[in-house]
N, C-alpha and C positions, 0 to 999 in steps of 0.2 A: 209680236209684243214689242213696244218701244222700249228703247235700251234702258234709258231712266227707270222706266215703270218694274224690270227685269232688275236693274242693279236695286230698286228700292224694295222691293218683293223677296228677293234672293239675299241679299245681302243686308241690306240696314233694318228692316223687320228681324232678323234672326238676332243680328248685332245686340239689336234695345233688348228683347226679350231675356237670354242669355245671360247678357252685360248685367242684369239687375239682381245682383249678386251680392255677397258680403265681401267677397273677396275680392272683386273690378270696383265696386268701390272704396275701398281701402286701398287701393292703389290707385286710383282716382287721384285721393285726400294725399297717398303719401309725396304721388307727384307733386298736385299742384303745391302742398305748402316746401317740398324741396323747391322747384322752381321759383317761386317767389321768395323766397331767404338768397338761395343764389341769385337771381337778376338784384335783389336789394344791396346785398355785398357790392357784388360787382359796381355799381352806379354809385354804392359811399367811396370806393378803391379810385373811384373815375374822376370824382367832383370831390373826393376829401385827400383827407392827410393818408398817406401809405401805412400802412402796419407792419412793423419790419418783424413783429411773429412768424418766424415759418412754420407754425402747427395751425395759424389759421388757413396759411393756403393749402393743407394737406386739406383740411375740412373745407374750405368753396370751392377746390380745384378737383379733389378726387374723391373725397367719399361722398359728400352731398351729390355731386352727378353720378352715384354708384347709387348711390338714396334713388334719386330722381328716376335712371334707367331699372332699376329695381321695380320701381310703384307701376311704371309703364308695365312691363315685362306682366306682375298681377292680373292688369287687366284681361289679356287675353285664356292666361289659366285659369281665374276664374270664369271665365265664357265655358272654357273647356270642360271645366269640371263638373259647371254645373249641367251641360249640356249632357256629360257620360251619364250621370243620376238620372236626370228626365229622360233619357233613354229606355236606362234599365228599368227603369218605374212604369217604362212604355206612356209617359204624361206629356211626350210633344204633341203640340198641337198640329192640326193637319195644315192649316192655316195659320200666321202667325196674327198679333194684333195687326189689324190698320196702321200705317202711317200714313196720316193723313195733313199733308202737306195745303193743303186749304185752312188747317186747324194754326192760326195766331203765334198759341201758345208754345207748341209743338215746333212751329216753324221757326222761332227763334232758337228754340232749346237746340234745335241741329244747327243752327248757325253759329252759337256759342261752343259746340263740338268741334264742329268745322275748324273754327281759329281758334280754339285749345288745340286742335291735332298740329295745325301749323304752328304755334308759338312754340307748341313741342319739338319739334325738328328742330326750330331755330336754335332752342336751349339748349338742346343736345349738342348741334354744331359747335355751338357759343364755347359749350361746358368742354368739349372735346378739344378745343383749340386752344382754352386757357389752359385746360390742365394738361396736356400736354406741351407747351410752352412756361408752364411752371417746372416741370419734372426737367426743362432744359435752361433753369434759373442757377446762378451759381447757390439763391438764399436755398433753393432744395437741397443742391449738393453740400453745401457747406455746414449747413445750420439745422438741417432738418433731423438728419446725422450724426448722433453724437461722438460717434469714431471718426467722425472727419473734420473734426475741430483743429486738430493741429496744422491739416494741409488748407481748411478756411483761415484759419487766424494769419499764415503766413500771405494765401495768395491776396487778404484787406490791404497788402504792405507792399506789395510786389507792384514791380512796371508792369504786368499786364494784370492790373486789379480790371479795368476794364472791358479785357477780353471775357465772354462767357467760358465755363468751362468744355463746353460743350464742342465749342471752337477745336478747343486740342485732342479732346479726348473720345470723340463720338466724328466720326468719320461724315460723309454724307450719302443720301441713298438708302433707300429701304430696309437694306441688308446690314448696312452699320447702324440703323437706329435698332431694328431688332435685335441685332447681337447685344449690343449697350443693356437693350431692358433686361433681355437675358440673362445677362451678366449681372443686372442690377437686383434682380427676384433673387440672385443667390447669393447677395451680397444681405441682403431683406433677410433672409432666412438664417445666414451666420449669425445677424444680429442678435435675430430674436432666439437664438439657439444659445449666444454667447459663445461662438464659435467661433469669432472674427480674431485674427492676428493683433497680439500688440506688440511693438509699434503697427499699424500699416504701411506693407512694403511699400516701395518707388514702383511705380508700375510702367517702368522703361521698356519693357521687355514686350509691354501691348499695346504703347504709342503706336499711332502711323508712322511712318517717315518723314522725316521733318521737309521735306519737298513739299506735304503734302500740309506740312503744320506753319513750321516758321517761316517760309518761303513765300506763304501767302502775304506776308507783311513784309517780313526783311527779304527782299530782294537781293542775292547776293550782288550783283552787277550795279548796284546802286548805293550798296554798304561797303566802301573802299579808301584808302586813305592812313591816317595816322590820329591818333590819339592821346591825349594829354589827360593823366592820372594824378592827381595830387588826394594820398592816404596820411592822414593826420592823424597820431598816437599819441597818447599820455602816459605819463612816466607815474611810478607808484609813494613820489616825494611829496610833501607837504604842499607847496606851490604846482602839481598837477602837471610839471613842466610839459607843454605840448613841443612836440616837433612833427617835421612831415618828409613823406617821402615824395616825389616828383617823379614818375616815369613816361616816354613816349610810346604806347604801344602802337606798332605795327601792326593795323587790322588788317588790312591788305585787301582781296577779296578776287572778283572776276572782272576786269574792266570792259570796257568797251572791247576791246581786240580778243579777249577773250585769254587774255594773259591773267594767270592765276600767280598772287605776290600773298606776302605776308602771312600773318596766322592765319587767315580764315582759306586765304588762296591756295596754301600749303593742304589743309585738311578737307581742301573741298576737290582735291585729286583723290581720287581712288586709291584709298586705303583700306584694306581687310586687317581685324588683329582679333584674336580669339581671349575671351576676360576668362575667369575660373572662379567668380565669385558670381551673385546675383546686384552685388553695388556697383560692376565696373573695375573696380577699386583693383585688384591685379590682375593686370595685363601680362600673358608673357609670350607672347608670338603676335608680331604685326609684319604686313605684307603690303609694299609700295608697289604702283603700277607706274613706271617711269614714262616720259614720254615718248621714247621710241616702242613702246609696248612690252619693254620687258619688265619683269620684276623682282624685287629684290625681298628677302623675309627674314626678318631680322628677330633674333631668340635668347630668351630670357638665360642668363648663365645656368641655373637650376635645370632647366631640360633642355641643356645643348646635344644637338644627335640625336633627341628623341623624337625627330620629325613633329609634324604639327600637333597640339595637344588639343584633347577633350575639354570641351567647353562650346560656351555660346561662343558663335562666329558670326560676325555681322560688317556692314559695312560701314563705316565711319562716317557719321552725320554732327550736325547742330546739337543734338541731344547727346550725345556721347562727352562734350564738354559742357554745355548749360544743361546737365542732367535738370538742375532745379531755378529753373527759368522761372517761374510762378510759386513757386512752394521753396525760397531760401530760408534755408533756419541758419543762422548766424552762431560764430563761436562765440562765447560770453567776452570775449577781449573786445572782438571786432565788435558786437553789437555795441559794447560801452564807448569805447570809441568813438563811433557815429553820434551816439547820442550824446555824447558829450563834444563833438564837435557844432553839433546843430541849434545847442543849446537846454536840450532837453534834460539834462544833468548837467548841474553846473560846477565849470571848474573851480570856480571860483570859491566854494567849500574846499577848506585842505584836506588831503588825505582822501578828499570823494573818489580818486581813481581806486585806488589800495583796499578801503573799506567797502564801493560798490563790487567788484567782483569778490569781494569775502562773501557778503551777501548773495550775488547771485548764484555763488558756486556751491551755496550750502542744501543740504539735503531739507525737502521738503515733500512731506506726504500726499500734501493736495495742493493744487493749485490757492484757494482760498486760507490756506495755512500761507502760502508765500506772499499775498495779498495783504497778510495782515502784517508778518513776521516781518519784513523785507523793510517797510517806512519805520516801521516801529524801531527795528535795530538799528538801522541808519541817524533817530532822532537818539538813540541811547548813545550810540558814537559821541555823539558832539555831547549829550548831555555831562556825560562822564571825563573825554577828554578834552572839548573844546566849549566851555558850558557857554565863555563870552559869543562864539558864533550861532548858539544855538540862539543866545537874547538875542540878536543881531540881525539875525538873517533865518529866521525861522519859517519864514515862506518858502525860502530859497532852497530850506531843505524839505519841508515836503514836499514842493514841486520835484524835487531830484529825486525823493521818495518814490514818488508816483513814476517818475521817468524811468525806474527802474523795475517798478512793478511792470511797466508796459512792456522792456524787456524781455523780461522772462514769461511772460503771459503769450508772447509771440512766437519764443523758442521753445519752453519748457512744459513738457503737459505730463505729471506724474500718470494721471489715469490711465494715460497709454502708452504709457513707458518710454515719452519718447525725452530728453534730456540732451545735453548739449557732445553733436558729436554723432548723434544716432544716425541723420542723413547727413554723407558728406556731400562736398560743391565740389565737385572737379574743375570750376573756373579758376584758375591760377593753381599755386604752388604755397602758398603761406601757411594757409590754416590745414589742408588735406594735401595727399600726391598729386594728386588735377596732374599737371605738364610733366610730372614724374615718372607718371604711371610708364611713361615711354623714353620720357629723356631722360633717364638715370643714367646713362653710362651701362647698365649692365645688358641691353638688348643689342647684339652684333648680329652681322652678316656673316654668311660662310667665309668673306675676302678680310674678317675683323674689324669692318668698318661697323661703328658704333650710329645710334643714333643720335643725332647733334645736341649736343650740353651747352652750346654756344647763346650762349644771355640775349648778346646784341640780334638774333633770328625773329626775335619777337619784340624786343623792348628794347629802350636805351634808359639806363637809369642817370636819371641827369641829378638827383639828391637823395640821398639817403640817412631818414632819421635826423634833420638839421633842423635848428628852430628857426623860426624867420627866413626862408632861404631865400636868398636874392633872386633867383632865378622867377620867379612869383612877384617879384617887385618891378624886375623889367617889364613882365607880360602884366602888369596894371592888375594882376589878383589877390593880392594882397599889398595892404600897404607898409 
């Protein structure tokens, strides 16, 4: 018997017969109108305007192709089911109908089978490769989420707003996307349980390595050199007095020769020090690997003698000082500061320094209570004490209104407890420990040699807190 006539005998006669079902066609139907709603999205997403909804890509990306593989999946249990019934009923035929391939009508109907079965694959393929490339979108992670609002809202702001998250935080290889979903279905399950942590912790502890993270951009042996810092603050006087500070920091790094200088070259030799907290935040045993191989471990006065202490021990990376490289939440000084440096709050209101962190630092229930409360109290400020600058310049404050709203809408998220303060930045020493946690003067060697407090190792502060300072006049940055 010719193969044809065997696979169309054996196979696609049983198929039709079977297939004419209530159940294979209702999955038919469910398919094709899933399919055509997804390819229709997808071709408005391609040739129109984007939808920055994340709950419609939840819907074209994953459950419509869950619709879609769903209706397929029907068809063959319905084959199934009703094939076990004609069975038990002993009503198969011994013969099934003809297919008779001479027959016009017939022979299109299986040719419009034919390429449904192939448009099907395609969609599937299609469906499987957006929506798993959505699930590796930051708009899923951030937005989709509503516990992950604090660490979206920071990283819209952040120098790597244009890295995906996915970049840092999902490894490559089969075995790290798996673990990621893994990890993600029980994060799906806190949610809907109401079981999730608020705040949500820093998840430093399940980063890669930053070998594997930052390194793939910052090259240390490329990032070397010296640096100029100019922080500009405003005072809590009527006239907003600004002054600034000026420092040269010491980035240093790996050069050419493979000579390791400055801060980054210093911590990018082999350092172990064991934290006691889950922030980082106290450090009290670190451990140098000197260049001749030996090493030196220097200990917190509190458990001097008590040999190395319990805790995480890890090796000293990039992430151990830019803990919050993508996700800075700002102290309410510092943010006011920026923003009144860049213009987005303007000095130019008296008193906007003094009276903006009144307001930011005031307790608010919801986010939407500080929305409203925040410009509003700010316009009551001036209406009450300063009524002529409210006539005056009444743009100027709600614009500085709103500049403050955006503040705190960046930092502060009552829902989830998280409020100014709750992540700290170990970059610097100002607002957190950051450079403390080690150089305080209280971490010694067994010989009493301390770990260095010396200012000038990292930085050269060339002004501090000066209005106008010349040194910004020389170098053409201000006039």
């Amino acid at each position: 018997m010719p193969l044809l006539q065997k696979f169309r005998e054996g196979w696609v006669r049983p198929a039709l017969f079977f297939g004419n079902n209530p159940i294979s066609l209702a999955g038919g139907a469910i398919t094709s109108a899933a399919g055509v709603t997804m390819v229709g999205y997808w071709l408005v997403e391609l040739f129109g305007r984007p939808n920055d909804n994340p709950y419609l890509g939840i819907i074209f990306f994953l459950l419509l192709p869950a619709v879609f593989i769903a209706g397929l999946l029907l068809i063959p249990v319905g084959v199934f089911i009703r094939r076990r019934k004609l069975l038990k009923a002993g009503l198969i035929p011994a013969v099934f109908p003809k297919v008779d391939l001479n027959d016009r009508i017939f022979r299109h109907g299986l040719d419009i089978v034919l390429v449904a079965t192939i448009v099907n694959l395609l969609v599937v393929a299609m469906a499987s490769y957006r929506g798993a490339a959505y699930m590796d979108s930051p708009q899923f992670c951030g937005q989709s989420c509503h516990v992950m609002n604090p660490e979206y809202a920071a990283y819209t702001v952040s120098a790597h707003s244009h890295v995906s998250c996915v970049e840092c935080h999902i490894g490559s290889g089969a075995a790290s996307y798996f673990q990621a979903k893994v990890n993600g279905t029980k994060q799906l399950v806190e949610v809907a349980f109401d079981r999730y942590p608020s705040p949500i912790p820093s998840p430093v502890m399940n980063l890669r390595p930053a070998r594997e993270i930052c390194e793939g951009c910052h090259t240390p042996a490329r990032f070397i050199g010296e640096k100029l810092l100019v922080k500009s603050s405003f005072a809590d006087d009527e006239k907003n007095t600004e002054s600034q500070s000026v420092l040269v920091l010491h980035l240093g790094g790996r050069d050419s020769l493979s000579h390791l200088t400055g801060i980054h070259g210093i911590h990018l030799g082999h350092i172990e020090y064991v934290t006691a907290d889950p922030t980082r935040t106290n450090i009290q045993w670190v451990q140098k690997r000197n260049d001749d191989g030996s090493v030196t471990e220097f200990t917190a006065s509190a458990i001097a003698g008590k040999g190395v202490p319990q805790g995480e021990r890890r090796v000293m990376d990039c992430i151990d000082c830019h803990n919050r490289a993508s996700h800075t939440m700002q102290t309410a000084e510092d943010a006011l500061n920026r923003a009144m440096a860049e213009g987005a709050v303007s000095p130019d209101l008296p008193f906007v320094h003094k009276k903006g962190l009144e307001l930011l630092k005031a307790n608010y229930a919801t986010e939407a209570e500080a929305r409203a409360k925040i410009p509003a109290g700010l316009a009551e400020f001036y209406r009450a004490e300063h009524p002529e600058v409210l006539a005056a310049k009444a743009d100027l404050i709600k614009a500085s209104g709103e500049g403050l709203v955006a503040i705190f809408t960046h930092n502060v998220f009552p829902d989830m407890k998280v409020t100014w303060g709750t992540h700290p930045n170990h970059i610097g020493h100002m607002s957190y420990p950051g450079c403390f946690r080690c150089h305080d003067g209280d971490h010694t060697a067994k010989d009493g040699k301390a770990i260095t407090q010396d200012c000038a190792a990292c930085h050269n502060l060339l002004v501090v807190d000066e209005a106008k300072p010349k040194v910004l006049s020389d170098l053409g940055i201000q006039q």
